[in-house]
N, C-alpha and C positions, 0 to 999 in steps of 0.2 A: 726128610728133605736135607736134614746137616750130613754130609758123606767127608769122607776126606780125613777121616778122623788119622792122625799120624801117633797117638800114645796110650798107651789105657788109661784110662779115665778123662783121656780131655775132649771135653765139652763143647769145642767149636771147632769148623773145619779149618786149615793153616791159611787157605787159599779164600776159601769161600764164594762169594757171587762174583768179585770184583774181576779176575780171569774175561768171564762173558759179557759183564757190562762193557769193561774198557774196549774188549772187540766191537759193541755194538756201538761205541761212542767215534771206535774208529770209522766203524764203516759209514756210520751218518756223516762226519766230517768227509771221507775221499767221497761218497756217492756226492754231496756239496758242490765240494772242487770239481767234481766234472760236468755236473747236470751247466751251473753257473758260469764256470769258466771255459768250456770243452764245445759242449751242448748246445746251450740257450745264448753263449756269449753274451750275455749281461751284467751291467755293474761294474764294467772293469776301469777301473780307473786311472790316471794317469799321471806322468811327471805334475809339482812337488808330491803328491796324495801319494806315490810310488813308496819315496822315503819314509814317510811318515808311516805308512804301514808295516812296513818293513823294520824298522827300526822298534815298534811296535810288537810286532810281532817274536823280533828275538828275544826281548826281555823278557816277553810270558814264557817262551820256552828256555829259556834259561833258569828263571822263577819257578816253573814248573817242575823241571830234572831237579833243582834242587830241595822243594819241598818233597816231592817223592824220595829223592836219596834220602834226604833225613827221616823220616818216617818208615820208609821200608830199611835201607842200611845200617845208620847211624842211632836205632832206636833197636831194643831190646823187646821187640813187639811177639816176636816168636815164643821169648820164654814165658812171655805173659798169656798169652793164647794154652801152651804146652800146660804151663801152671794152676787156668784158669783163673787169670785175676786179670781185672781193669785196668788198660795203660790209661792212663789221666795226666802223666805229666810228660814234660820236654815237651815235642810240637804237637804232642796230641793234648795240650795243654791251648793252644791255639786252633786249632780243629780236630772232628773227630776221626775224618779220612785224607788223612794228607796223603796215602798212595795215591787216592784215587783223587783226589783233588788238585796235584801232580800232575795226573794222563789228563785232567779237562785241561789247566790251565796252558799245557804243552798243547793239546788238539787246539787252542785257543788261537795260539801262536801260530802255528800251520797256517790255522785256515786264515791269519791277518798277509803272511806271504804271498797270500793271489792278491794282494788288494784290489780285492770286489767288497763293493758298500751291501749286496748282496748275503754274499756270506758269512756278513756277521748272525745272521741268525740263528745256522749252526751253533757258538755255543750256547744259548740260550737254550736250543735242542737239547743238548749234549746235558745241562743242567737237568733240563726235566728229567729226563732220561736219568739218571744220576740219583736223583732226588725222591721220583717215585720208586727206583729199584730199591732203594735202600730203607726208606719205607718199607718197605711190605716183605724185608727180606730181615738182613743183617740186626737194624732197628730191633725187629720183634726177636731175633734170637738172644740179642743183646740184653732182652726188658726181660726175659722171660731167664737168663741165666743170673744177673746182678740185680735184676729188681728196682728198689730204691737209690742204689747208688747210681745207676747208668741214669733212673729219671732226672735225678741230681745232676747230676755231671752235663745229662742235654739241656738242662736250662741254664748253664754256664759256658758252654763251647758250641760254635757253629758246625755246622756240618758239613758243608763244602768251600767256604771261605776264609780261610786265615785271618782270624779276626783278636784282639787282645784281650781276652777273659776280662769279665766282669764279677760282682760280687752278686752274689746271689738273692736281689731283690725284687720281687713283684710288683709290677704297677698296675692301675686296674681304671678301667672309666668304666661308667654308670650311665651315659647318654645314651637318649634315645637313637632307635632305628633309623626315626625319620632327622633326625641331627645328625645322625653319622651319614646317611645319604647324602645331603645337604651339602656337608662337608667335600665328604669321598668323590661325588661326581666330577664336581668342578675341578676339584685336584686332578684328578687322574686325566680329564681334559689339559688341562697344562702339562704335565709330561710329555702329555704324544706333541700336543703343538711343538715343544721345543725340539723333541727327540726328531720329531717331523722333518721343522724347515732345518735342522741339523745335518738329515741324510738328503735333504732336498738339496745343500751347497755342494754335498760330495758329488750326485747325479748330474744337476744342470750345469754346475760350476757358474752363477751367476755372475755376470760383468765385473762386479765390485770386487770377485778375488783375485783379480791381474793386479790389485795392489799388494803387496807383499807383508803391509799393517794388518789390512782387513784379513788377509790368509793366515797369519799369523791368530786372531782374533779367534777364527772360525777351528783349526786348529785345538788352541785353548781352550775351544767350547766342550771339545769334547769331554774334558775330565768333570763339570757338572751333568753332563749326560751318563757318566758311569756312576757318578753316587746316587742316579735318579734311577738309572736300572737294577744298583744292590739296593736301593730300599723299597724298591717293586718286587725282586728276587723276593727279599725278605718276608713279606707283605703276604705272597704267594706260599711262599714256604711255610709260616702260619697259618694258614688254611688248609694246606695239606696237614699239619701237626693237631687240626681243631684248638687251637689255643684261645681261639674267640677273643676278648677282650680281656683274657689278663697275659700279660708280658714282663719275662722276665728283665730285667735293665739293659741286657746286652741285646737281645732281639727290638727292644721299643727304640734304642738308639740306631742300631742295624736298619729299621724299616723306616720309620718317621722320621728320625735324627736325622740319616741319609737322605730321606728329602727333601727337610728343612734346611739342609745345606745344599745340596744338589740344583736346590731352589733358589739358596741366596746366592753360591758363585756363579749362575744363571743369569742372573740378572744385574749382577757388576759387571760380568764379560761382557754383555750385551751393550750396558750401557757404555761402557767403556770403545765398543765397536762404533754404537751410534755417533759419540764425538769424535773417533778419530773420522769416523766415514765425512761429516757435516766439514771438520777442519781440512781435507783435503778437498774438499770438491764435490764428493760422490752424493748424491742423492735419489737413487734408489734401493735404499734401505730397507725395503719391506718386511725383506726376511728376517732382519735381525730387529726389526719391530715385534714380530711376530715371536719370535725368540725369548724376546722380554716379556712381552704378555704370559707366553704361557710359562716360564718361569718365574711370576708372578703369583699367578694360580698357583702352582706347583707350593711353591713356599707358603701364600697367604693359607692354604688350605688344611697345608699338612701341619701348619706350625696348631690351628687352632685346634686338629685333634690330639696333638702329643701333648697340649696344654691339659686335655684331660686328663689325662693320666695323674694319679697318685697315689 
């Protein structure tokens, strides 16, 4: 299956999977943009939401083109490949595919340009996709060429998100099944509800956001709704890894940590909505009741299982 070989004796291909993922990352994002925006005309949404997309979406691709320049141009990843040794430092020091973590958070950006509440799904897509390729491809050439060092090295660098290296300790709980159930349900119940009446303000555009506070609010909500989805990402991403219940410090903070704050800026924004909403006037609030709550959950749940850990 390794083809591509460009020197004698080297041991992995130049190019490898990443060629036909990034085409199949592309083609999920345009089939996206047309099915949603073209096709189905749904989710499109409108002045302020326009800008805020938009302004959104260049900075991922901006972020994008340049963690991929650094990674593919600005990094000596060819000689390392040619030589057969482990790049581990500069950005591959902070993930372990910034080419390809580049074309996602570029496709990211794209598809923020239609602004449709729609397709944001796409990257999440484009994740999986990313995620299980790399698994079941690169991953094993990787384990199977450096052995203990690349084991090493993934329990210290993410694999698709530019994240700041941690130090390489284990944390481990011992809780039951039926306690981690307990736990897990209710939590994961508060994500959606937030993530929920979150994409329910962009669809309906409820009364309340002709104020230009509360828009503002709704807005800001969304940056706890991105730390709720990297530490669901994460969450998932251990599970595909089988890591069960031990975690290394950078993944337990990644998944739970991300929660537990996901969860607490969740619920300041919120509150912070509810007064400004009550000090002008507005009293129908529900959504961002609802907001609170499951932000609520989200943090009371996830804080009590990151508690286990030690």
């Amino acid at each position: 299956m390794l083809k591509n070989y460009n020197k004698d004796g080297q041991k992995l291909p130049l190019f490898g999977i990443g060629p036909y993922m990034i085409f199949g990352m592309g083609l999920t994002t345009l089939a996206g943009i047309i099915l949603f925006g073209y096709v189905f005309k749904i989710g499109i949404l409108e002045m302020p939401w326009i800008m805020v997309f938009r302004i959104m979406g260049a900075l991922l691709i901006i972020s994008g083109i340049f963690i991929w320049f650094t990674g593919a141009v600005r990094s000596d990843m060819d000689d390392h490949i040619e030589s057969n040794k482990l790049k581990t430092n500069g950005i591959y020091a902070w993930v372990r595919n910034p080419m390809y973590s580049g074309w996602w958070i570029a496709f990211a950006g794209i598809t923020l340009m239609w602004h449709n509440i729609w397709m944001l799904v796409l990257p999440v897509i484009n994740w999986i996709i990313m995620t299980i390729t790399l698994i079941n491809s690169e991953e094993k050439w990787l384990l199977d060429l450096y052995g203990a060092e690349y084991e090493t090295y993934k329990t210290k660098v993410n694999r698709c998100i530019p994240w700041k290296p941690c130090e390489d300790r284990i944390y481990v709980t011992d809780i039951s099944n039926a306690r981690w159930m307990a736990y897990d349900i209710p939590g994961n119940v508060g994500w959606i509800i937030y993530i929920a009446c979150l994409v329910r303000c962009f669809i309906v555009k409820p009364d309340f956001i002709s104020s230009w506070g509360l828009f503002g609010i709704i807005v800001i909500s969304v940056i706890p709704a991105i730390f709720m989805m990297i530490g669901i990402a994460e969450l998932v991403s251990e599970r595909f890894a089988h890591l069960d219940r031990r975690l290394p410090k950078v993944r337990l903070l990644r998944g739970f940590g991300a929660l537990v704050l996901g969860g607490t800026l969740g619920m300041t924004v919120s509150v912070l909505g509810l007064i400004y909403g009550y000090c002008i006037g507005e009293r129908n609030l529900i959504t961002i009741w609802c907001m609170l709550l499951g932000s609520f959950l989200c943090f009371i749940f996830a804080e009590l299982i990151y508690k286990t850990y030690r």
